[in-house]
C-alpha positions, 0 to 999 in steps of 0.5 A: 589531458582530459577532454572536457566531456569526460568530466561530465556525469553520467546523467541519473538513472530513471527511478527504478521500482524499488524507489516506489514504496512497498505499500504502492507496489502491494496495492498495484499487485492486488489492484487495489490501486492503479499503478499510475496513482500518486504515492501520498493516495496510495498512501491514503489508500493503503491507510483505508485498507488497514483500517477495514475489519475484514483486513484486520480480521485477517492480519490477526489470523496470519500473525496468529497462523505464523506465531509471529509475536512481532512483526517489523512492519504494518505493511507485510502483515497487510500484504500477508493479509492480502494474499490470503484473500480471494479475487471476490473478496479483494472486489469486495474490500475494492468496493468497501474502499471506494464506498468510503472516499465518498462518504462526508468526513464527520467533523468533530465537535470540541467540547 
């Protein structure tokens, strides 16, 4: 006979690392993002990063560099990207990003 405690679970583990997507933990890693900033910012973060030019610029030329006809995700070229950067320039697109959020969004006119 089992004693009724042995049929309960085990509470679930805290969410480890790996459960926060990878884009969150590439923008933490370059300090892009604090680590504490919600994953759908992060997201809007991480979408802002992609669109720079200089990012852009970049990805082109590690995807070029490597002779990757494909790559699988948007987000290790971005990382790769990233990586490639210098401190002043990770500042740089730091600043590029924080200048954007600011800036009014241009409401289109339907036609």
């Amino acid at each position: 006979m089992k004693h009724p405690k042995q049929n309960r679970r085990a509470p679930p583990p805290h969410p480890s690392a790996s459960a926060v997507p990878s884009y969150h933990r590439i923008l933490v890693k370059h300090g892009l993002i604090e680590k504490s900033l919600s994953i759908p910012d992060a997201y809007e973060v991480f979408l802002k990063v992609g669109a720079d030019p200089e990012v852009q610029k970049l990805r082109r030329k590690v995807a070029h560099d490597d002779k990757m006809k494909h790559v699988p995700a948007l987000y290790l070229a971005t990382a790769m990207a990233l990586q490639g950067m210098t401190k002043q320039e990770l500042e740089a697109l730091k600043l590029r990003i924080k200048k954007n959020e600011y800036e009014p969004r241009k409401a289109e006119v339907p036609k």
